[in-house]
C-alpha positions in Angstrom: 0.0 0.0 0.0 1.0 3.6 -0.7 2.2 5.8 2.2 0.2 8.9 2.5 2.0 11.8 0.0 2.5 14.2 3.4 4.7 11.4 4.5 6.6 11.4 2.0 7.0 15.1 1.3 8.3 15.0 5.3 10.7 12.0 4.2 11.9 14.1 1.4 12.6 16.9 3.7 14.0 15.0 6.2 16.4 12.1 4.4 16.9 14.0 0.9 17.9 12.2 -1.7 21.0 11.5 -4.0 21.7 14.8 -6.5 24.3 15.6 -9.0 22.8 13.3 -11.5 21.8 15.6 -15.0 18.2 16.4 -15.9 18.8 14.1 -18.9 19.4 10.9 -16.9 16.7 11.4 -14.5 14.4 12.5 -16.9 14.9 8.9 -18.6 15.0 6.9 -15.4 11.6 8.6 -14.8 10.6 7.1 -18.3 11.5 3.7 -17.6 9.5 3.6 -14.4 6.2 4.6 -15.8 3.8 1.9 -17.2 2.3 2.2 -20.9 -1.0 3.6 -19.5 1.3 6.1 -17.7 3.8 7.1 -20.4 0.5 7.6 -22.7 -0.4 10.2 -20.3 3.1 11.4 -19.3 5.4 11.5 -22.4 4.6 13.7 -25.8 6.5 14.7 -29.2 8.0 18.1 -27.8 5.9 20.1 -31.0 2.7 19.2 -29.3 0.3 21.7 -28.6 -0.2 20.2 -25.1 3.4 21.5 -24.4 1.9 25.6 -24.4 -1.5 24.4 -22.3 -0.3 25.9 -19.3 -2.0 27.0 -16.0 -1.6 27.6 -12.1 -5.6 27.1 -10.9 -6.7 23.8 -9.7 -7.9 21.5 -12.9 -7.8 18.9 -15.3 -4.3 18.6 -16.3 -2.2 15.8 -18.5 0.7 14.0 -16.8 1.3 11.6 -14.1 0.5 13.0 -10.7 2.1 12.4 -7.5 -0.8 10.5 -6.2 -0.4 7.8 -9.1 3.0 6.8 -8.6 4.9 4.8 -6.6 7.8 5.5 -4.5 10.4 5.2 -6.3 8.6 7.6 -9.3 7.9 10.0 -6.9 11.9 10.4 -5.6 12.6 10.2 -9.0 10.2 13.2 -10.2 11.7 15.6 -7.0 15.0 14.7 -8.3 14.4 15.9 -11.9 13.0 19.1 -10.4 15.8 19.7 -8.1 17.8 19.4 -10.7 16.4 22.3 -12.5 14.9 24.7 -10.1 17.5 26.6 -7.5 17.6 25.9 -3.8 15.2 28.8 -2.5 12.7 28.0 -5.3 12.9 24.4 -4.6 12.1 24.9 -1.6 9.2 27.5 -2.0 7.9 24.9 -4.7 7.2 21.9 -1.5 6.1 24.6 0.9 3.6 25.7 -1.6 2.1 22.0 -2.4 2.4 21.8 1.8 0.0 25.1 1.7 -2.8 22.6 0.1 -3.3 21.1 3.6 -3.8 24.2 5.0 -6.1 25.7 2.2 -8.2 22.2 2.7 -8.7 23.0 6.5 -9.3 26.8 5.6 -12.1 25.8 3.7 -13.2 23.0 5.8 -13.3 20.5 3.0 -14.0 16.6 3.7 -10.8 14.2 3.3 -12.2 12.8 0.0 -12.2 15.7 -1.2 -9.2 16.4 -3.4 -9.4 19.7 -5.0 -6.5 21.0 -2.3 -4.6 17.9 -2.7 -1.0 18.1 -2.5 -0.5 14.7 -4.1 -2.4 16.4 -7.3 0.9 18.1 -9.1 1.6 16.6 -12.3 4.5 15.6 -14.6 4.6 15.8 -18.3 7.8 15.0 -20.9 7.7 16.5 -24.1 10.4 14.9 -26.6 13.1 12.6 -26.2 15.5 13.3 -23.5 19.2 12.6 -24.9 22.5 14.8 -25.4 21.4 15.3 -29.3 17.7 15.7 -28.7 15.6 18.6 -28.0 13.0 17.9 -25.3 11.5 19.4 -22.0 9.3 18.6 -19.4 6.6 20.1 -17.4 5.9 20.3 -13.3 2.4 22.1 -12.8 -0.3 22.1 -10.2 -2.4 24.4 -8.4 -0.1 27.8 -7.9 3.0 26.1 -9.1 4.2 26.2 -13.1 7.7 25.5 -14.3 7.7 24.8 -18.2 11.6 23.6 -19.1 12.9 23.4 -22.0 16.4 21.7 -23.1 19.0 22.0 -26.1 20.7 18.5 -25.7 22.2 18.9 -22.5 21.2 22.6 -22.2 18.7 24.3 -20.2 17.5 26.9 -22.5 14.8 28.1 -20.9 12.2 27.4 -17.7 9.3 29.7 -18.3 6.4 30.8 -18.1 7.6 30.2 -14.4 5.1 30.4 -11.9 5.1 30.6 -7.9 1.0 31.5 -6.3 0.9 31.1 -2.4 -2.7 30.8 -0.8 -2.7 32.5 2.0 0.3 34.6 1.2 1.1 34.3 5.4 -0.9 31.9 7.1 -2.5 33.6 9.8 -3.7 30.2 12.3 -2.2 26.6 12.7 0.9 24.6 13.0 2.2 26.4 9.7 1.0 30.3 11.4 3.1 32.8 10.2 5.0 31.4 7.1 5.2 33.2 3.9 6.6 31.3 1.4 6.7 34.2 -0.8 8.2 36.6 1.3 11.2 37.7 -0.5 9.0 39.1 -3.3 7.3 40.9 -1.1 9.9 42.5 1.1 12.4 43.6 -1.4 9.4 45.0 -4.3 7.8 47.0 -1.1 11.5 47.7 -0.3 12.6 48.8 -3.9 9.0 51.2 -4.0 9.6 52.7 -0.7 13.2 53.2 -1.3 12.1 55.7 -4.2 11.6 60.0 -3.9 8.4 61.3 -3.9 8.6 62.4 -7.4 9.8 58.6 -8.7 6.5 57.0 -6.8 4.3 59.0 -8.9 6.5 57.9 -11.9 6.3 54.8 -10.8 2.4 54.4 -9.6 0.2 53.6 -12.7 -2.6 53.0 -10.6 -4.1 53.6 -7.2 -5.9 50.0 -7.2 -4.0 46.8 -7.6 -5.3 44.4 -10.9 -7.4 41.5 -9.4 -4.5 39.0 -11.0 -0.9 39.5 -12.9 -2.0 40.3 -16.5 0.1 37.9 -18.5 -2.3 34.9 -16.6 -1.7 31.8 -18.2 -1.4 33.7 -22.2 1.1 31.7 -24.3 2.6 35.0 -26.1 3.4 37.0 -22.8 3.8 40.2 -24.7 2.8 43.8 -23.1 2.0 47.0 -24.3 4.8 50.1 -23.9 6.1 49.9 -20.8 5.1 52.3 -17.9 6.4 53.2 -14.5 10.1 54.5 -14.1 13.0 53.1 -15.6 16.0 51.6 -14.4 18.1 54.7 -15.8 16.0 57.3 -13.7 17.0 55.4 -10.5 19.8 56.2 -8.1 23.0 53.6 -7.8 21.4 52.2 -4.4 17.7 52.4 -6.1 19.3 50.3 -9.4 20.7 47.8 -7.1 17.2 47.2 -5.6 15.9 46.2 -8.6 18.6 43.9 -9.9 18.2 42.1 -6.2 14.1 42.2 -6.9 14.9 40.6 -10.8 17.6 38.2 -9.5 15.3 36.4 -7.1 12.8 35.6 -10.0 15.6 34.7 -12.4 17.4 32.1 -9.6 14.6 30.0 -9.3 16.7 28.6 -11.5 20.0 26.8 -11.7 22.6 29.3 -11.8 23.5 28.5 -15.3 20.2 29.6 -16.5 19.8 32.0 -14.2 23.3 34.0 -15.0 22.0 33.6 -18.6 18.5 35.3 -18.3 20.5 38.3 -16.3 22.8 38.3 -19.5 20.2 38.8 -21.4 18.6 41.4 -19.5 22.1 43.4 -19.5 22.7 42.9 -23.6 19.1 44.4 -24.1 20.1 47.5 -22.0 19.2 48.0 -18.5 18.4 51.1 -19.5 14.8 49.8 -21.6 13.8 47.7 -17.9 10.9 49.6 -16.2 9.6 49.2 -12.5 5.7 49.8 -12.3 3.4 49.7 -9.2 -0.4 49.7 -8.4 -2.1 49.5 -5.0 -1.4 49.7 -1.9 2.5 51.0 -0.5 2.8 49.5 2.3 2.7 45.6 3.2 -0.8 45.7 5.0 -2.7 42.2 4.9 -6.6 43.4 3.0 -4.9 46.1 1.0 -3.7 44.7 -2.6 -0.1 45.5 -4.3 0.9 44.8 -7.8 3.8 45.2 -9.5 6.0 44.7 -12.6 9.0 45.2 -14.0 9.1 44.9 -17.8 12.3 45.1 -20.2 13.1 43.8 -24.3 13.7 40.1 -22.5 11.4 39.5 -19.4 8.1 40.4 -17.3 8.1 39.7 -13.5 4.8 40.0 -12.2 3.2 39.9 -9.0 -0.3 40.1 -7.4 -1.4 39.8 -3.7 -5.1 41.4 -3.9 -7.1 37.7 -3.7 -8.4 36.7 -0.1 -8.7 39.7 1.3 -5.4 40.3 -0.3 -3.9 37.3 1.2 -3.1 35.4 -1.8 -0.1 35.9 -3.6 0.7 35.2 -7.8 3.9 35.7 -9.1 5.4 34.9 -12.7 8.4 35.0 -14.5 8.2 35.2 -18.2 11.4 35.0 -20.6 9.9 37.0 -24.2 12.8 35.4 -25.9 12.8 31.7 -24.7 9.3 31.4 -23.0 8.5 27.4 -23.7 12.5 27.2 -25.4 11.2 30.0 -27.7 10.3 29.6 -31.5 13.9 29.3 -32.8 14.2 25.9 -30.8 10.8 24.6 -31.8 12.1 25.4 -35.4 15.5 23.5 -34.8 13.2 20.4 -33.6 11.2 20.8 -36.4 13.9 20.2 -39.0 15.5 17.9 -37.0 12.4 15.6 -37.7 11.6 16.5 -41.1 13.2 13.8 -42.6 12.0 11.0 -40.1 
């Protein structure tokens, strides 16, 4: 029989297990473990439209879930994610499918009832993973979507990347007074309040945060002209704010990828990266804040106005590479032609 999931999430947390192996090797152990009804569900050609069907609400989803596999799948599935996500994300990741037992007590559902279900996260492989392949994979559930993408043995890309937290601090319980989100929070409060009078009203497009990041689950991430204040019209001390606010979106990542999206951002000119607010200043549970910064490469977004504004989105979006980005597609594409 199956040990309950929260066991093994604590086991996980507790004993670890083995790292250092590449995404390309647990990705294809994780293969060979699933059954044919499971790799019908679990493994697609990487040009599939399934592969841009993203979301971060509780529904329907393709791919195995933790709930269907057995022990073994399930160390083998954290290990492929460990191996792409950075430390502090990693960890935000299991304390935000932890946040499912809480939101199931909130709301005083019944134990069969699994629409706050932390076994319910799902795991979907798109292509074949090799060192001359292009493939990626997919770990999504309810406030949690990474969409990775690889080159051979390159991580090109790991976005639309998304991190919700319901309630953004847990207010009652065992878990009372965790925010898994906090360093969004603190340093996008810290980098608004660090501004002059002058810059807030720059930066300030509106007095009422939006009821959800605008990007939602759109496959072409794409904004209007950016608004706010830019990065140039910001002090040395002010600059370095943001880059610390940017960096902790872009290191939920390995550093590899990470120190590449910054690249990016730098090549495309610091100078073209805006900062925009709306809402509330000041980090008051019931009063909503938004913001977003918005540059030639990347939107960061973030949204706590749900729940009595207690209910945090935030996403990362990379406008070159967003699901490996059209050029890689293409590559695939021609590497397949002739089969």
């Amino acid at each position: 029989m199956k040990k309950p999931y929260f066991l093994l999430i604590a086991f996980f947390l507790i004993q670890g297990t083995v790292y250092g192996q590449d995404a390309i090797s647990l990705a294809n152990r994780f293969i060979s473990l699933l059954n044919d009804a499971q790799k019908t569900e679990s493994v697609f050609a990487f040009d599939t439209e399934e592969r841009y069907n993203f979301h971060f609400v509780p529904k329907e989803r393709r791919g195995i879930t933790f709930n269907e596999m057995n022990r073994a799948q399930q160390e083998t599935a954290y290990d492929l994610l460990k191996s792409c996500l950075g430390d502090d994300a990693f960890q935000k990741t299991i304390d935000i499918i932890q946040l499912e037992t809480v939101l199931k007590e909130l709301e005083k559902r019944k134990p069969e009832d699994k629409w706050r279900d932390p076994g319910n996260y799902h795991f979907t492989i798109f292509g074949t993973p090799s060192s001359k392949t292009i493939w990626g994979w997919r770990f999504e559930g309810h406030h949690i979507s990474f969409n990775f993408s690889f080159n051979k043995k390159t991580l090109v890309a790991g976005t639309p990347g998304f991190l919700g937290s319901n309630p953004a601090i847990v207010l009652n319980g065992p878990m009372a007074g965790k925010q898994v989100l906090k360093q969004e929070s603190d340093v996008g409060f810290a980098l608004l309040n660090a501004l002059s009078n002058a810059q807030i009203k720059k930066a300030i497009i509106d007095t009422a945060a939006f009821p959800d990041i605008l990007t939602l689950n759109k496959r072409n991430a794409m904004m209007g002209k950016p608004v706010g204040i830019r990065y140039s019209e910001l002090s040395k001390e002010q600059q370095s704010l943001m880059i610390q606010l940017m960096s902790i979106y872009v290191h939920r990542y390995k550093p590899a990828l990470a120190e590449k999206m910054m690249s990016d951002i730098r090549k495309a000119g610091l100078e073209n990266v805006w900062f925009s607010w709306a809402g509330h200043t000041k980090p008051v549970i019931g009063k909503g804040a938004y913001y977003r910064i918005q540059g030639p490469t990347i939107i960061i977004e973030y949204d706590n106005t749900q729940n009595n504004a207690n209910h945090v989105h935030s996403v990362v979006r990379d406008l070159m590479h967003d699901f490996g980005g059209d050029l890689l597609l293409e590559h695939y594409k021609k590497g397949h032609s002739h089969k």
